[in-house]
C-alpha positions as CSV (number, residue, x, y, z in Angstrom):
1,X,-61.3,36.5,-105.1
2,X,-65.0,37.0,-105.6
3,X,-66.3,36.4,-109.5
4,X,-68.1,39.1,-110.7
5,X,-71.4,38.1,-111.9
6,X,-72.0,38.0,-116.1
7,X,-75.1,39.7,-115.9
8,X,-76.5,42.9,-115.2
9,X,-78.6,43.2,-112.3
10,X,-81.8,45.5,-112.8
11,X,-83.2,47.8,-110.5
12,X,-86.6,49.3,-111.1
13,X,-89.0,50.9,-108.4
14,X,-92.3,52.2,-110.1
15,X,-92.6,55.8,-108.8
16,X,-93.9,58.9,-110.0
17,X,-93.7,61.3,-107.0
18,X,-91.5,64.0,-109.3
19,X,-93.2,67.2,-108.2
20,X,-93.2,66.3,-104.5
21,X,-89.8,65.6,-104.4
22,X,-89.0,68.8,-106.6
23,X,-91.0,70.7,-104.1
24,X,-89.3,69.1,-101.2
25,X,-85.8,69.9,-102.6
26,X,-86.6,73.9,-103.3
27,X,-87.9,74.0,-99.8
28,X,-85.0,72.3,-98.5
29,X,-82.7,74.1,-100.9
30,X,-84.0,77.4,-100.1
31,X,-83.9,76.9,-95.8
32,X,-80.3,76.4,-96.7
33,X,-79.6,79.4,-98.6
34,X,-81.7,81.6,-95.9
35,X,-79.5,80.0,-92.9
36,X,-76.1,80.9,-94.9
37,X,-75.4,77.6,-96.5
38,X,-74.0,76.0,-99.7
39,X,-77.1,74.2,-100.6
40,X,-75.4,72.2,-103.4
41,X,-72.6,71.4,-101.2
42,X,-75.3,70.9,-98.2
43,X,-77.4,68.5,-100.3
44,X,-74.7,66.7,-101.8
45,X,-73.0,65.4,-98.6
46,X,-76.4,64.3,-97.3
47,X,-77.1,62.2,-100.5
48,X,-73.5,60.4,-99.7
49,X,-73.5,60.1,-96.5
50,X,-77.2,59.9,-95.5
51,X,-76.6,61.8,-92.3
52,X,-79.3,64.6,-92.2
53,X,-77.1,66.5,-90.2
54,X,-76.2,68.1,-93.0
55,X,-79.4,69.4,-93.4
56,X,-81.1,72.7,-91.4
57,X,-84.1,72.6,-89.5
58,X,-84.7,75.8,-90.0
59,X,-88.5,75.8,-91.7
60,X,-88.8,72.0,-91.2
61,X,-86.3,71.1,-93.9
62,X,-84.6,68.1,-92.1
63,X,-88.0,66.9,-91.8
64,X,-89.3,67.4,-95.4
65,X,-86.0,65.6,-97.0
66,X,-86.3,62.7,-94.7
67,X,-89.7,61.9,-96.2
68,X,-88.2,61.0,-99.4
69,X,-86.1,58.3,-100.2
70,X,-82.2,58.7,-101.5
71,X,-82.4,56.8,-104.3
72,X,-85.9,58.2,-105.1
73,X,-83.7,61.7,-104.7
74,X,-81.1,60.1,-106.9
75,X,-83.1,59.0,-109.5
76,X,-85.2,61.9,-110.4
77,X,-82.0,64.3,-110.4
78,X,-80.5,62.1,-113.2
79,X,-83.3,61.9,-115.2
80,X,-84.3,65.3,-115.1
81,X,-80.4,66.2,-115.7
82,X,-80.2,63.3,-118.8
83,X,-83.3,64.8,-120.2
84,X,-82.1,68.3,-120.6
């Protein structure tokens, strides 16, 4: 059985790219929408899976959310949401 480590491991990547990736999501979010999509439900299966499938390339979205990093994604949805 593997022994689980007794410290926490950090991660930290020093980024401040907020209002791009807030302006990639609404674009993304609303080529969805216009196609006849879930966008939530769109955009959540691509953050698990990764496979931008699940995004439309109607209006370049599958482009736009590839330019941005999942964690980076990740991270900036839980902050924002912690913050509120």
């Amino acid at each position: 059985m593997p022994q689980v480590p007794d410290e926490t491991v950090s991660f930290k990547k020093e980024r401040d790219d907020s209002d791009k990736v807030q302006a990639i999501l609404q674009a993304v979010y609303a080529a969805l929408e216009e196609k006849g999509y879930n966008p939530v439900h769109q955009l959540v299966g691509y953050m698990i899976s990764g496979d931008p499938a699940y995004i439309t390339s109607h209006n370049n979205a599958r482009n736009l959310i590839c330019k941005v990093d999942r964690d980076e994604i990740l991270e900036i949805l839980l902050k924002n949401y912690l913050q509120q």
